[in-house]
N, C-alpha and C positions, 0 to 999 in steps of 0.2 A: 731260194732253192733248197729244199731238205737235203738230206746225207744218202737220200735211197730212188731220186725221182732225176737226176739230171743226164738223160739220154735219152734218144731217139730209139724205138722200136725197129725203126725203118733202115736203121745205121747199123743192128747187132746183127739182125735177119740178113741183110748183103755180107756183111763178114763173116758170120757162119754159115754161109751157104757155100764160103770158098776157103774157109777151114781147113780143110784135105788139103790144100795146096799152098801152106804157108809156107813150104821148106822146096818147092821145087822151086830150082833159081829159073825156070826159062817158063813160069807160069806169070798169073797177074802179079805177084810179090816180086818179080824179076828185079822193079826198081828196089825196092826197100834192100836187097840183098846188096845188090850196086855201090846203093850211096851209106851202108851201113859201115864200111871199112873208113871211109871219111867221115861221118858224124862220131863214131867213136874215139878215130885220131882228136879230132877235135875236142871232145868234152876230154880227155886223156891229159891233151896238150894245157888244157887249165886246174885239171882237177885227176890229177894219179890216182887209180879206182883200186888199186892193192891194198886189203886189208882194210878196207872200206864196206858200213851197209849202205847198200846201194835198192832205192825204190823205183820200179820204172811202172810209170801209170800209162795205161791200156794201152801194153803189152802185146796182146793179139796174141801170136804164136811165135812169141819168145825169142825174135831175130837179135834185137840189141841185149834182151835181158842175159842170153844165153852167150853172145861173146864179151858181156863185161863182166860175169862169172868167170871167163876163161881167161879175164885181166887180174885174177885173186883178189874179186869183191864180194860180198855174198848179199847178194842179189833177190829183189821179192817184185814178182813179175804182179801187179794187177788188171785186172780186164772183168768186163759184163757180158763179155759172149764167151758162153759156156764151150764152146764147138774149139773153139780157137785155145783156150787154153787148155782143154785137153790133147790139143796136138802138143801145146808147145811141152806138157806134161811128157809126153810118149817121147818128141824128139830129146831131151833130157836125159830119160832113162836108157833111150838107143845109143846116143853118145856122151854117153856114159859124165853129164855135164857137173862138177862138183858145185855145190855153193850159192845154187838155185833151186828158187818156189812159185810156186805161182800159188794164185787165189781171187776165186769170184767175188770182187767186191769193189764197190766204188772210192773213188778216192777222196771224198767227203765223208764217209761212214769210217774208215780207215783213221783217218783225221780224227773225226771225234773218240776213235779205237787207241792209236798210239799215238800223239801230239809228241813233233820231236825228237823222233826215231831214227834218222836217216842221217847220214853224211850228206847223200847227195841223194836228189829227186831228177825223173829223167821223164818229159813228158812229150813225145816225137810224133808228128804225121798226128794228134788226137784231138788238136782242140777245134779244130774246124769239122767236126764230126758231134760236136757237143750243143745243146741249144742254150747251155748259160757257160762261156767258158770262162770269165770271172770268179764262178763256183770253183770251178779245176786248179785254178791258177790260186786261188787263197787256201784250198787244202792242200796244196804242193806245198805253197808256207809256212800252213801251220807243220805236215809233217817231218821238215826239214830240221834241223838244230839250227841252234843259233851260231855263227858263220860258214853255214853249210851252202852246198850251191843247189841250184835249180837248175835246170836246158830245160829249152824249147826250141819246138821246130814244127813252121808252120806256112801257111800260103798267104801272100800276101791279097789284099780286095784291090783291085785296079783293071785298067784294061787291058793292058800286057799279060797277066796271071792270066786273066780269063782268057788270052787268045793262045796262051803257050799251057798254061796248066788242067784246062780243061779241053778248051776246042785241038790244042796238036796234041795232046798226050789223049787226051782217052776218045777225039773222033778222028783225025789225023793218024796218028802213029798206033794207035789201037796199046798201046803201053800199060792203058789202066781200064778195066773195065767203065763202058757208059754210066755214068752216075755216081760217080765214084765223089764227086764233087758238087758242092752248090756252093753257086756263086754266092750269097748272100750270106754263109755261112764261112766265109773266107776272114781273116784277121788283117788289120794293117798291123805294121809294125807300131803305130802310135797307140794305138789299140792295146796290142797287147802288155806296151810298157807302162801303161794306167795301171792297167790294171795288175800290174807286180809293185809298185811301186803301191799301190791303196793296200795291197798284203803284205807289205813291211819288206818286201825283194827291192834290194839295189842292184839296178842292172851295170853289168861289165863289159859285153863284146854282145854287137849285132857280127854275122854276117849272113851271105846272100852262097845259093848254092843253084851252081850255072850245069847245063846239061847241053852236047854236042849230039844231035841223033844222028850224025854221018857217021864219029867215032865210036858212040856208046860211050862216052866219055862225062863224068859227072866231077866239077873241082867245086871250091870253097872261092870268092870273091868279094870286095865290099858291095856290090848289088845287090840288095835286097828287096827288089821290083817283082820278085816271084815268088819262088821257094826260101825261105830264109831261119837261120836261127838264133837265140837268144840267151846269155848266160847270165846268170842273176846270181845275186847272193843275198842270204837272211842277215836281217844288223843282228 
């Protein structure tokens, strides 16, 4: 996979087409708003982001990028949908965010740009949207320092995911828009830890991230049978 070819047309076109609505919390982003106060405790709780460069790969419109700048990290948002980062650009300059950037560019061309750069790489909700996610996951390493950390967070492939992450979340509970998801483009957790482990990432903590639709309630557990994340580090 080159530095300039590893994404779907089909993947930037639905996310720019719902751009406009990354920052309202009661729109299709409703979830990522939810469970971003817990992925952040989370990567927090391993990795103090004050005073840290902090890279978050495609970004979209700035949700995590723009409150781990407001943890005193100085933070470089990337993304390939043009639409989406100039929101997250404008929400920025509205609240007024210190210590964030954004920029159109992929995070294998980025790699071959800066090798290295980063405390810490942050790649959330993107790799099941990618058609080689091995590519993503070896330019998070190379951009990373050496003992620097890596996240991820991503959907597990199973029958469970498919009946809770796709069929009750986006035809069920209507939470995420239709299509939001392919199943065959889903990660297992063995999956994904190949391939950190072939880009020189030693993994530290799985966990699994549980959701209550009576409560609206989203925590952190060891179930990793759906939604789940993953904390790595470069030797």
């Amino acid at each position: 996979m080159s530095t300039t070819d590893n994404f779907d047309p089909a993947e930037l076109a639905k996310f720019s087409d719902l751009a406009h609505r990354w920052w309202d919390k009661e729109s299709e982003f409703r979830p990522l708003h939810e469970i971003n106060p817990i992925r952040l405790d989370w990567i927090e709780g391993l990795k103090p982001l004050k005073g840290l460069r902090v890279l978050d790969v495609g970004c979209g419109g700035g949700i995590l990028a723009d409150a781990m700048a407001r943890k005193g990290a100085t933070v470089l948002g990337i993304d390939l949908a043009n639409k989406a980062l100039k929101v997250a650009q404008l929400h920025a300059l509205e609240a007024q965010t210190q210590g964030v950037e954004y920029r159109e560019i992929s995070a294998e061309a980025l790699a071959a740009e800066q090798p290295g750069s980063f405390d810490v790489v942050t790649c959330m909700e993107m790799l099941e949207h990618v058609p080689d996610p091995a590519s993503v996951v070896k330019a998070c390493s190379t951009l990373v320092k050496p003992g620097g950390h890596v996240f991820f967070s991503t959907i597990n492939r199973n029958a469970k995911a498919f009946l809770f992450a796709i069929v009750g979340a986006e035809y069920l509970l209507n939470m995420l828009p239709r299509g939001t998801h392919e199943y065959a483009k889903l990660l297992k957790p063995s999956e994904l830890a190949s391939y950190c482990r072939t880009a020189g990432l030693q993994l530290e903590e799985s966990r699994g991230m549980q959701y209550n639709p009576l409560t609206r309630h989203y925590w952190l557990s060891p179930d990793t049978s759906v939604n789940y994340l993953m904390a790595s580090r470069k030797a």
